[in-house]
C-alpha positions as MATLAB code, in Angstrom:
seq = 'XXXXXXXXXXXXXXXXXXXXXXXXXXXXXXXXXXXXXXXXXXXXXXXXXXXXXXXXXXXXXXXXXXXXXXXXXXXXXXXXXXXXXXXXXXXXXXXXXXXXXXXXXXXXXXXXXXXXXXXXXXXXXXXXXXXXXXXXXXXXXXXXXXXXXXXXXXXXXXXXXXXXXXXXXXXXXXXXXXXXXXXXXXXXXXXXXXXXXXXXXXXXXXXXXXXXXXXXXXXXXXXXXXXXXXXXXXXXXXXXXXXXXXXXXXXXXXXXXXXXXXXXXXXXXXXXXXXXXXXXXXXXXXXXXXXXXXXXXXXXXXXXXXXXXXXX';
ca = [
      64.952  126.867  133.135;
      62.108  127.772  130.887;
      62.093  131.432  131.122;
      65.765  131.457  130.946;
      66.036  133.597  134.355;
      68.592  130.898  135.303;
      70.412  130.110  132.295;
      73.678  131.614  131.869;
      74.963  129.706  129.051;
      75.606  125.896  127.804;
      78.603  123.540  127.688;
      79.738  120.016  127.236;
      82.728  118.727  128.959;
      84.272  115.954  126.647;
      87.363  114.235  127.068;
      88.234  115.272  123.985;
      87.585  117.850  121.845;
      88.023  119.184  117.797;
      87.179  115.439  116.787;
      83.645  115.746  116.052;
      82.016  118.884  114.741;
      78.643  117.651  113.300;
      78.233  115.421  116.350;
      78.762  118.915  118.607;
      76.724  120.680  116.437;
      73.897  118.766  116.739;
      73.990  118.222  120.347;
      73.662  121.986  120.862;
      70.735  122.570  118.291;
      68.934  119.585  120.066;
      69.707  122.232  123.322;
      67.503  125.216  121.593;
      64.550  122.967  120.602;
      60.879  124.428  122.624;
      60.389  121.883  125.537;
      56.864  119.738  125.404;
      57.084  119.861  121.825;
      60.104  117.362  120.742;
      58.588  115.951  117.459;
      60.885  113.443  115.502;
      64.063  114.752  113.853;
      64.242  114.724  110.066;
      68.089  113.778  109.988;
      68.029  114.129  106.255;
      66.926  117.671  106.524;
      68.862  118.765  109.404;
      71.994  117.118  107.500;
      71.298  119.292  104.373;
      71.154  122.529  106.682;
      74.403  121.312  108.182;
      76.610  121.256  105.217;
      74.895  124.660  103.759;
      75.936  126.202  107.279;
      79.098  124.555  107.138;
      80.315  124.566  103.309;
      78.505  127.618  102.124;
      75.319  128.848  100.452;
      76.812  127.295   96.875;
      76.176  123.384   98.621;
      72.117  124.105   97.778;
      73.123  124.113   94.256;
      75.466  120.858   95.010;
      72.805  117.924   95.299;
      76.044  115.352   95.068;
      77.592  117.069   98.282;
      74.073  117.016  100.111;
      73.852  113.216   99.531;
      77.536  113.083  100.251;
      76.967  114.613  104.194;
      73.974  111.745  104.466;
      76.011  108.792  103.132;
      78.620  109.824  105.801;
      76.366  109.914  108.516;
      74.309  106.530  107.363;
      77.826  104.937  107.463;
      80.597  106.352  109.908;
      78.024  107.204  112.514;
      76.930  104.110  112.441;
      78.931  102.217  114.875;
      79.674  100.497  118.025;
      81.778  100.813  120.957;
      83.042  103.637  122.962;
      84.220  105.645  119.901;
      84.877  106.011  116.382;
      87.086  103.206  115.123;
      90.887  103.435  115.605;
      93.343  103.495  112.286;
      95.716  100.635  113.048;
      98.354  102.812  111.816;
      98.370  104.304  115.377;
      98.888  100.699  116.377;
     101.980   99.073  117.640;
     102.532   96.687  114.973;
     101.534   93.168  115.067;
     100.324   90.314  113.044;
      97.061   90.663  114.625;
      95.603   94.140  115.530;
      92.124   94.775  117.192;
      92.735   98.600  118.433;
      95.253  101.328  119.106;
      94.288  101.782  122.696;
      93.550   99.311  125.183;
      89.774  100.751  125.066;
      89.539  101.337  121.713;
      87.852   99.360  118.490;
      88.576   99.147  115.006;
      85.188   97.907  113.570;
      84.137   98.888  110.431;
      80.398   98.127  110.228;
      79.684   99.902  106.977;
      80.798   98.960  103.490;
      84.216  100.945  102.688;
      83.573  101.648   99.391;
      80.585  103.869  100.890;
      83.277  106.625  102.189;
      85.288  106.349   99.090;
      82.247  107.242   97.394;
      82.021  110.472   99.821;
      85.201  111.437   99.407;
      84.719  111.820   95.580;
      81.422  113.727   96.002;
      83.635  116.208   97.911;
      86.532  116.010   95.260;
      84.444  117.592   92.409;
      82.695  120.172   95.195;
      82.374  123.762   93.821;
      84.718  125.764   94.224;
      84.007  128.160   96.713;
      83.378  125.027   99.164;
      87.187  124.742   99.160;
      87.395  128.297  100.384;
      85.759  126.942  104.201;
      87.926  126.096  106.997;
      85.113  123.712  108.253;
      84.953  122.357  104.301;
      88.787  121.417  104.493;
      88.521  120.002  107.795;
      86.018  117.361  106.742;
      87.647  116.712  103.542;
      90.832  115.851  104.859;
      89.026  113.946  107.892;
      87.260  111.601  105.391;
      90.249  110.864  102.867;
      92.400  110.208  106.584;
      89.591  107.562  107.587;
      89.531  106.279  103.653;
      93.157  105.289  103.702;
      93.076  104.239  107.887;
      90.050  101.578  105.954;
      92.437  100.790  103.172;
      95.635   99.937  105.647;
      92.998   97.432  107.150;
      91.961   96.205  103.737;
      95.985   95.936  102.926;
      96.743   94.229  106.564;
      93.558   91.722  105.788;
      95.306   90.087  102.764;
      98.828   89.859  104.509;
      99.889   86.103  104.541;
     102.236   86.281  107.036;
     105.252   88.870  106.565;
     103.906   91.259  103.680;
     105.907   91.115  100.406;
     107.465   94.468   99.251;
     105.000   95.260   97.236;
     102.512   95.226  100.433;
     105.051   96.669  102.671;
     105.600  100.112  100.025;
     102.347   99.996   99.795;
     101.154  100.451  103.636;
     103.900  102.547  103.691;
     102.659  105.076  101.224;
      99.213  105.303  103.128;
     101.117  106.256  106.430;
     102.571  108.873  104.514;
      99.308  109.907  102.492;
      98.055  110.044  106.779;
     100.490  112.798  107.330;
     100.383  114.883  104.582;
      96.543  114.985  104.558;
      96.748  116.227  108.125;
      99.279  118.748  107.543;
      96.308  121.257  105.770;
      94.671  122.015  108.972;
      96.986  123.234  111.472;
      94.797  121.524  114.736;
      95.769  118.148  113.032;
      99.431  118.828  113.465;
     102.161  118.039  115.899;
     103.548  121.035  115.747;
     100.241  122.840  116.775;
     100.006  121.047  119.783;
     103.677  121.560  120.594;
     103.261  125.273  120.235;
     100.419  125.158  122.760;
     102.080  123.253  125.459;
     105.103  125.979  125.211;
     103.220  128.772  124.682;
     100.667  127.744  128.659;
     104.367  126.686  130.150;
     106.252  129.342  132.907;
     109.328  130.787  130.816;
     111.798  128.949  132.586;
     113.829  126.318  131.163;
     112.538  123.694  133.529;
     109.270  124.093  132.953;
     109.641  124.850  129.472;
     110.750  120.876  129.047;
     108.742  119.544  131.171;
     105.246  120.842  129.320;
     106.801  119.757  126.240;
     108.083  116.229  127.465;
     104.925  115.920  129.238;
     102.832  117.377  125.304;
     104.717  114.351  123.639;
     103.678  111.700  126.253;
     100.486  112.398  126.626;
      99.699  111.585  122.469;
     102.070  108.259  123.227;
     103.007  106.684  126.313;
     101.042  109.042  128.826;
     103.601  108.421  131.346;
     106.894  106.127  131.810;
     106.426  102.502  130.986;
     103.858  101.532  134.497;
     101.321  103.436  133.326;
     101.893  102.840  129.734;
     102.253   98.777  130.157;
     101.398   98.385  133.296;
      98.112  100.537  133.268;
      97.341   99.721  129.445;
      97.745  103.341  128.462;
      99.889  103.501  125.391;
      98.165  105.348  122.977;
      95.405  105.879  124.806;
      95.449  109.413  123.236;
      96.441  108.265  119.874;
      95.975  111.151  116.967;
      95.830  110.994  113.141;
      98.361  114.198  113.538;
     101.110  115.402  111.078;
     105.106  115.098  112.273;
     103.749  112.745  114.955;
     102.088  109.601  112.075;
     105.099  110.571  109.587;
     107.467  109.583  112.610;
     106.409  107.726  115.772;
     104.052  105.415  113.771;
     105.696  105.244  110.613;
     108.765  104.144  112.971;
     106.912  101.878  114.287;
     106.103  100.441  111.661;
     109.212  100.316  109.566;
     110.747   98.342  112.542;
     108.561   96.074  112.714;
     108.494   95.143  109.103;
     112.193   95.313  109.106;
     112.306   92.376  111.985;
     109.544   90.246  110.908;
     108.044   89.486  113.830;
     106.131   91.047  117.030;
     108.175   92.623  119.863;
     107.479   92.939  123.713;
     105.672   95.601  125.255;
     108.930   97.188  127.168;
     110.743   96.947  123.646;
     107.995   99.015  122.024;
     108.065  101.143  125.539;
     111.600  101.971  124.734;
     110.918  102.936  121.285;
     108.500  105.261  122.029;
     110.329  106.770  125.144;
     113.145  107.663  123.065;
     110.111  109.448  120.574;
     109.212  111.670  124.081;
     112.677  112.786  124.713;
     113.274  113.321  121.391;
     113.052  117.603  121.620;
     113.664  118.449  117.675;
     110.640  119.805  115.834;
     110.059  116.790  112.901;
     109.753  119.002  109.220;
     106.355  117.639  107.313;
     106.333  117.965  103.256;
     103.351  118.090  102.115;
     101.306  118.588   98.418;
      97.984  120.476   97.783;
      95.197  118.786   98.801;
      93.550  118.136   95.744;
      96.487  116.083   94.828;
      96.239  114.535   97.757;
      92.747  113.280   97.666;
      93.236  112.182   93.990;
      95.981  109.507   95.046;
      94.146  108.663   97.746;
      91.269  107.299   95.493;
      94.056  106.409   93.185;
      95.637  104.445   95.574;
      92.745  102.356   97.279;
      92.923  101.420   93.457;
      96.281   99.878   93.604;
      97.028  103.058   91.101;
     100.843  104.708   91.268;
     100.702  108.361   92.535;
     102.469  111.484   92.125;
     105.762  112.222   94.069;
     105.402  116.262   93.799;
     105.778  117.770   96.969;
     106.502  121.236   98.566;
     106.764  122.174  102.171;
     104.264  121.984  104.987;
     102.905  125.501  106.647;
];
């Protein structure tokens, strides 16, 4: 494999992909790297050549934006388990919430104020940052994992049934969720939707079937056996527009609504009804700067703007 001669090219197969750029990035530099001659990695170094790859030649003149990139690294990537930690907002509700999926975790082992922190470094970025695909998909990843820390700050402090003031309040990050994601079109419902249709035979048969089986697979992943019985509901949970502004945010709504915790075939049946549900939800959105200033605004306890214009 030295010479190449019987190298025809390099993949990973991951059970999921999209979710992870740096992390895929730097597996496949590690790949290119002369054998016999592996010294220590400089992480802080190969971090700052990361974001001026990613974001742009301007990021060398953005020292706040370099130190950003590390203090993201030093604290997301520093976890445990099989996986980044879940946003209980993907949850089904209850008083007491350890993970979305049966496999999942949602341990934060880093200080949240450290991301918050982050997140502004990339609010005041220069402005032809903004003009990167990869820039906007990191910026709206971090302010998404900023408010899925503040619903577990806001859940924390419940006593109990949360007052209305708690419950508008966890409410408003759900919906902060959904608009953030509708600015990149792979964190959308709709995207995936289109996808499913567009792989499907032209039949009407088929057609439904992809698309019933698209919405399952993000939910229940089958009919309530495997979705109870196996421990599969929301295995493949997503931080997606149309699917956090509805399924969860249902969720949610009924829960807080009833008081109290529900059964796992009454939950089944809610999101069953979400699967065979075939209308395309709309998503409102507002720019994204907006968007990232109530986010800091509102892990504040600060009121935010209500300006909004339709989702692309």
């Amino acid at each position: 494999m030295v010479d190449g001669r019987s190298l025809y090219g390099v993949g990973i197969t991951p059970e999921a992909s999209l979710t992870n750029p740096l992390l895929f990035d730097f597996f496949f530099d590690m790949i290119w790297r002369k054998p016999g001659k592996l010294q220590p990695i400089n992480l802080a170094d190969w971090l700052t050549h990361y974001a001026q790859r990613r974001y742009g030649a301007s990021v060398k003149a953005s020292p706040d934006l370099i130190a950003w990139t590390r203090l993201v690294y030093k604290a997301a990537f520093n976890m445990r388990g099989q996986g980044a930690p879940e946003s209980i907002i993907n949850a089904r509700p209850a008083h007491q919430i350890d993970t979305a999926s049966t496999w999942g975790n949602a341990i934060i082992d880093y200080p949240k104020t450290q991301l918050e922190l982050a997140l502004q470094a990339l609010q005041v970025a220069p402005k032809s940052c903004w003009n990167s695909f990869g820039f906007r998909v990191d910026l709206v990843s971090l302010a998404m994992q900023v408010v899925a820390n503040a619903a577990q700050s806001s859940m924390d402090i419940w006593q109990g049934k949360p007052n209305t003031a708690q419950q508008a309040h966890f409410l408003k990050l759900i919906t902060l969720v959904d608009q953030l994601a509708c600015h990149v079109p792979n964190f959308t419902l709709s995207h995936w939707l289109e996808q499913a249709q567009a792989i499907a035979p032209t039949d009407d048969f088929s057609q439904d079937q992809f698309m019933l089986n698209a919405r399952a697979l993000i939910t229940t992943w089958g009919g309530e056996p495997q979705a109870n019985g196996g421990g599969l509901h929301d295995y493949s949970n997503r931080q997606w527009a149309g699917l956090t502004g509805t399924l969860y945010r249902q969720r949610w709504l009924r829960w807080l609504n009833e008081g109290q915790d529900l059964s796992a075939s009454e939950w089944f049946a809610q999101e069953w009804q979400w699967v065979l549900d075939v209308s395309q939800p709309a998503t409102t959105t507002q720019p994204l700067t907006a968007l990232i200033a109530q986010v800091l605004e509102l892990t504040n306890q600060e009121v935010t703007s209500n300006d909004s214009h339709d989702c692309n």
